[in-house]
N, C-alpha and C positions, 0 to 999 in steps of 0.2 A: 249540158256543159256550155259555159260559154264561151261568146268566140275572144279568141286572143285578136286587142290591135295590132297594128303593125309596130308600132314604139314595143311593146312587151314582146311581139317575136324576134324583134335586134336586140332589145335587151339579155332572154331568154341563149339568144344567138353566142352572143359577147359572152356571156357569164359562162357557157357550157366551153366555149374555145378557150378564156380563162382555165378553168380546173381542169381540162385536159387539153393542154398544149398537146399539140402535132397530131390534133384529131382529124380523118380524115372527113372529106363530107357527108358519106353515104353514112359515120356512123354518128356525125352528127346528127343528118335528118332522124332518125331514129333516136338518138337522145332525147330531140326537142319537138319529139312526134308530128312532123311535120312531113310532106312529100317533098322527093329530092330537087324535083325540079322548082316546089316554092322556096326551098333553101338555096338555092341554087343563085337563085335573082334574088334575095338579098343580102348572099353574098356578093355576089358581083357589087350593089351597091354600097358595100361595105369595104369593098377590096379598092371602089375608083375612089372612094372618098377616102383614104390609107389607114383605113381602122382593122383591116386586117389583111395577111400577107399569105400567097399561095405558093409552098416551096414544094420541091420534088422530094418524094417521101426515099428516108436513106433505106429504111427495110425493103421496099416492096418497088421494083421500077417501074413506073408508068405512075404511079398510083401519087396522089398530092395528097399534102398536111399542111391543116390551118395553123397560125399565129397570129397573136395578136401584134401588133403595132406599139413603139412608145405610145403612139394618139388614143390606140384602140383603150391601152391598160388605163390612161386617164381618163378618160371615157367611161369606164366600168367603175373605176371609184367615186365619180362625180355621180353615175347613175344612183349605186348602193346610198351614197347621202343623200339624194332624193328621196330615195323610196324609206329609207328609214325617217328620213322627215313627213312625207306622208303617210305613215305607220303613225306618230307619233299624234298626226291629228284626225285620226280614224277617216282618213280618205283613201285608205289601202284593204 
């Protein structure tokens, strides 16, 4: 298997906090089969640069749910036109 960079684990990141708003992180890290604590730090590095936002979860007290940011969601579409542009010259 090979190894994911770091750009494809934010991406990977982004994209899975996209289709399921108000995920929390622990089921993130298992979404995007990663350990919590490597998910962990990059979200932090996602949350100080405001691409995604850490709210108090309304079901569950204690527990947090990701969102994306206005920044975050243009960020994700700017991404997907990348990657379909490098799909398109067989660099993907």
């Amino acid at each position: 298997m090979k190894k994911r960079s770091r750009l494809e684990l934010i991406m990977e990141i982004l994209e899975a906090i996209n289709s399921e708003e108000g995920i929390n992180p622990t089921w993130l890290s298992i979404k995007v089969n990663l350990s919590y604590d490597r998910v962990k730090k990059i979200l932090d590095y996602l949350i100080a640069r405001g691409l995604v936002e850490s709210l108090p979860s309304d079901e569950r007290k204690g527990f947090t749910k990701l969102v994306l940011t206005t920044k975050g969601m243009e960020l994700v579409k700017e991404l997907r036109k990348m990657k379909s542009l490098l799909r398109d010259y067989g660099l993907l």
